[in-house]
C-alpha positions as CSV (number, residue, x, y, z in Angstrom):
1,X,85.9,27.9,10.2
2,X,83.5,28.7,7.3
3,X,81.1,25.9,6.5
4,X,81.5,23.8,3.6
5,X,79.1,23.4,0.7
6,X,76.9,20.4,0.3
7,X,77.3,18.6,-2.7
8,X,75.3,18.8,-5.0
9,X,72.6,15.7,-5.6
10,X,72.7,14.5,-8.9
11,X,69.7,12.8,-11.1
12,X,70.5,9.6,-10.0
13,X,70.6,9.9,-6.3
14,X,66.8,11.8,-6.5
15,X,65.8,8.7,-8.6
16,X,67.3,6.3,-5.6
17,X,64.9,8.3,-3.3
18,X,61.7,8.8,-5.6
19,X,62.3,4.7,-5.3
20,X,62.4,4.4,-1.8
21,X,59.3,6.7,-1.5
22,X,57.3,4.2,-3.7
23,X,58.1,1.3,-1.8
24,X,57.6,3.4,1.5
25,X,53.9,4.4,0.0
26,X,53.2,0.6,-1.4
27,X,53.9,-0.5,2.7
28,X,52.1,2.2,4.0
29,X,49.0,1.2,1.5
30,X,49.5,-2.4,3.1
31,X,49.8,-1.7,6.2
32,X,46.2,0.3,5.9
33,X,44.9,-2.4,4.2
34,X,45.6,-5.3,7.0
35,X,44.5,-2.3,9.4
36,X,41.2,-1.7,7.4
37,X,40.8,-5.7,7.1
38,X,41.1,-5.9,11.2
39,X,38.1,-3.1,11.8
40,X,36.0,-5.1,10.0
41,X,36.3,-8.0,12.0
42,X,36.1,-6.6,15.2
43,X,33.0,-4.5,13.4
44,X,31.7,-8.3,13.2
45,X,32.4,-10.3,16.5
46,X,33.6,-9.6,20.0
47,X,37.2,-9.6,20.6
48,X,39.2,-9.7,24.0
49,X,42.4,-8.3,24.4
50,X,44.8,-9.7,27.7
51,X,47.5,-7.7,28.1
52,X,50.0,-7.9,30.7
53,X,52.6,-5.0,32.1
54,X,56.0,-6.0,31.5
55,X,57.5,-4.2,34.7
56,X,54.8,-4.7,37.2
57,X,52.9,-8.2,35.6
58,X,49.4,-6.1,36.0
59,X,46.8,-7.8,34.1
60,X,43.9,-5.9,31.7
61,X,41.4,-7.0,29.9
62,X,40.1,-4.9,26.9
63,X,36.5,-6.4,25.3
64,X,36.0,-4.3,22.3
65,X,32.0,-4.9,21.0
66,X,31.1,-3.9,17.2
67,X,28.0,-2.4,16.3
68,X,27.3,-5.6,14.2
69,X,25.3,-8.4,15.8
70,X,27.0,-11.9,15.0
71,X,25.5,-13.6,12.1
72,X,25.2,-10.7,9.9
């Protein structure tokens, strides 16, 4: 069987995903944002992270310590 051709994609359809790169970049800008915003607070104060296994129920603790001395 010989293969058939894609179609073409026509000026609107590369506008429709020009779009959708946008908003994918404005998220991604966001999402560094609240990331960047959550450094400097654990920069700042001691935070402890309890985290339990799902399949086993294994409890760990993870203290992450900034550089920062409280106060600051």
């Amino acid at each position: 069987m010989a293969k058939q051709d894609e179609p073409e994609k026509s000026g609107h359809d590369i506008e429709r995903v020009a779009k959708q790169l946008d908003a994918l970049d404005k998220r991604l800008d966001n999402v560094d944002s609240v990331v960047s915003a959550v450094a400097e607070r654990v920069m700042k104060q001691p935070i402890t992270l309890n985290i339990t296994c799902p399949s086993c129920g294994h409890k760990v603790e993870i203290a992450i310590i900034g550089v920062e001395k409280p106060g600051r």
